[in-house]
N, C-alpha and C positions, 0 to 999 in steps of 0.2 A: 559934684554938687548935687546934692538931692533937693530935689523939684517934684511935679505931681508925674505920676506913674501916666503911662500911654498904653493899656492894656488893650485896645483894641489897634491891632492891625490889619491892612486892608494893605493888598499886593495887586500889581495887575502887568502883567507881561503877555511880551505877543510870538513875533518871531523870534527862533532860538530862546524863547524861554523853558523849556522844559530842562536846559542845562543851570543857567541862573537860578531856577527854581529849587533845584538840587543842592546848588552851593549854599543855598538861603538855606535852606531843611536841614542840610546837615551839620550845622553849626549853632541850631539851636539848643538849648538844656530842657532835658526830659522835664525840668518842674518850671519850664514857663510860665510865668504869672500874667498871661494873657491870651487872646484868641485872636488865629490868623484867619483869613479871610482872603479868597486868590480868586480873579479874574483870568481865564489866558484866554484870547482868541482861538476857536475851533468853528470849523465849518460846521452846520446845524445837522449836518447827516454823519460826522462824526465821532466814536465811540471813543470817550475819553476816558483814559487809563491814570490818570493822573494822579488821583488818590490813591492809586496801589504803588506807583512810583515813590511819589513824596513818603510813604509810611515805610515803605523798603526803605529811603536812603538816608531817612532821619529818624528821629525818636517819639517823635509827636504825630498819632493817626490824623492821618485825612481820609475823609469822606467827601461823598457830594449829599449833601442834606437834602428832607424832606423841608419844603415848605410850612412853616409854623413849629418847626422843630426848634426848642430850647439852645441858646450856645454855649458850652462851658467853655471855661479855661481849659488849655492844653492841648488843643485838639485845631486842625487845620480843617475849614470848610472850603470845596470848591466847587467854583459854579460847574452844573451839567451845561451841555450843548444847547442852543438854545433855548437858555435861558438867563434873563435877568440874575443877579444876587443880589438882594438887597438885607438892609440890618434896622432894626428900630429898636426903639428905647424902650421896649419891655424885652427887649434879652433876648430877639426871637430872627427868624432867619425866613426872608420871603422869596419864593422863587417866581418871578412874572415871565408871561408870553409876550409882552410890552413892544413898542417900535425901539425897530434898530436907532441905535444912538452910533454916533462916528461911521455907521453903517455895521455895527458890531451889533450881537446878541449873544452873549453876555457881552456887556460895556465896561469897561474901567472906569469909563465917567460915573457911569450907574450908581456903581459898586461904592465908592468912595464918596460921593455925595450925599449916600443915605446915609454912611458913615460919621460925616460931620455935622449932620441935621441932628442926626440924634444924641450923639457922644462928645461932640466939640474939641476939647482941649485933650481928652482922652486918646484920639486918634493919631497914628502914625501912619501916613499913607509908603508906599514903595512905588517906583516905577523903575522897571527891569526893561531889559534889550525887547526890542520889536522897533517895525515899521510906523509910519502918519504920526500920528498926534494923539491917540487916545490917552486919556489919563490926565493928561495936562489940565483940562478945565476941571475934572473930577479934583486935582492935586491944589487946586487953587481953592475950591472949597475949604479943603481941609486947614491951608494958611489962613481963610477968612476966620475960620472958629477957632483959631488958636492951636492947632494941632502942628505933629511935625511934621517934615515932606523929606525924605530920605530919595535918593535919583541915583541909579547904576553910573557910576561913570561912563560917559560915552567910547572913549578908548577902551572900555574893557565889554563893552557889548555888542554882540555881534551884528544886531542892525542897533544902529545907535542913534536912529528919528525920534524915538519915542522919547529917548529920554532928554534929547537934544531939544525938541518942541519942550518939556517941562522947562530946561534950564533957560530956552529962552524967555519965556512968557511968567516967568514967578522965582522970586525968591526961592531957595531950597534950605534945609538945615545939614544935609549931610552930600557930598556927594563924593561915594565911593564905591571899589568889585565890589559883585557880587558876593564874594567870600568873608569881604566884611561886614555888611547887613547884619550878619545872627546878631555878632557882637552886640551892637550898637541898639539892635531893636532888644537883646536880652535884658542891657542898659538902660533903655529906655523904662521898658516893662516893668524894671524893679527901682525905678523914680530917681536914677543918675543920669544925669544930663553933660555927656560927654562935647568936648570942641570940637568942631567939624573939621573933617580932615585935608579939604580941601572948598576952599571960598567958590561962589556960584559965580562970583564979576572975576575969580585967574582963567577961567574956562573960555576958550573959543566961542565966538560965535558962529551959524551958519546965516 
C-alpha cells in the first residue's frame, strides 16, 4: 500500500547495540531515499568508532557530524560522545552539551523528540537492544505526531529492557530482529507501508 514516505530515521540503541546496529546497516540499499540518524550510549570519555564501523558493514557512510552541518539523503549521522544530536526543520543537524536526559548524553529521548517536532508523520523512530528505558518517551513522541515506532524484538535482543519499556508504555508499528529493520525502513522510506509482523498486545509483558 503506498502511503506518505518516512524519510527520516532516527535509531537509538544501547547495550549490545553495536551488533544490531550492523544488522540494521547492512541490509540497507545503497540509494536509500532517506537519512538515518543513531544514538547509542557511550561513556563521555569514550572514543567512538562507530561511524567507521557502520560504513565498513554497510553501504551507506556514517559520520559524526559538525554542528549546523546540512543532512542529506543516504548517509548515516551519529551522535559523538557527549553529545546531544538533535535535527530541525531547516535540514540541519545540532550537536548540544545539554543536561543528561535518562542520565544519558547523547539521549535517545533527545534525539527522537526533536525528530517529531520538526518532521511529524515523516519520522520512523527504531529502538534496538540496550538496558532502562531510554527511548521509550522519545518513541512516544514520534506516535503523537503521527510517525512510525518500529521495536527490536525483545527475544532477539541482547538486553531486551529497552525495548521491552517501549512495548510496554506505547503502541508500536512493527516489532521485529534486527535483521529485519533494513527491510521495512527501505519500505517505509520509499512510501509502502508494510503489516506488522508481529502485534505489540501477542508480546509478553514485564
Amino acid at each position: 500500500m503506498k502511503t506518505d514516505s518516512q524519510d527520516i530515521i532516527v535509531v537509538g540503541a544501547s547495550a549490545g547495540g553495536i551488533d544490531a546496529l550492523v544488522a540494521v546497516a547492512s541490509t540497507l540499499p545503497a540509494d536509500l531515499p532517506a537519512t538515518i540518524f543513531v544514538v547509542m550510549h557511550l561513556p563521555a570519555w569514550h572514543d567512538s568508532a562507530l561511524p567507521a564501523i557502520l560504513s565498513r558493514n554497510g553501504p551507506l557512510p556514517a559520520i559524526h557530524p559538525k554542528s549546523g552541518e546540512k543532512i542529506e539523503r543516504g548517509r548515516i549521522y551519529v551522535a559523538p560522545p557527549d553529545k546531544h544530536l538533535l535535527i530541525d526543520s531547516v535540514d540541519s543537524v545540532e550537536l548540544w552539551h545539554g543536561p543528561k536526559e535518562n542520565n544519558f548524553r547523547p539521549s535517545i529521548n533527545a534525539l527522537f523528540r526533536s525528530a517529531a517536532v520538526a518532521y511529524g508523520k515523516r519520522v520512523a523512530g527504531v529502538i534496538l537492544t540496550g538496558a532502562l528505558d531510554d527511548g521509550a518517551t522519545g518513541l512516544w513522541w514520534i506516535k503523537r505526531k503521527e510517525g512510525i515506532a518500529i521495536v527490536q524484538d525483545p527475544a532477539d535482543a541482547q538486553f531486551p529492557q529497552m525495548p521491552q519499556a517501549a512495548l510496554t508504555h506505547l503502541p508500536v508499528d512493527y516489532v521485529v530482529t534486527a535483521a529485519q529493520i533494513g527491510a521495512i525502513l527501505t519500505a517505509l522510506a520509499r512510501g509502502v507501508r508494510e503489516p506488522a509482523e508481529v502485534r505489540n498486545e501477542e508480546l509478553p509483558r514485564t
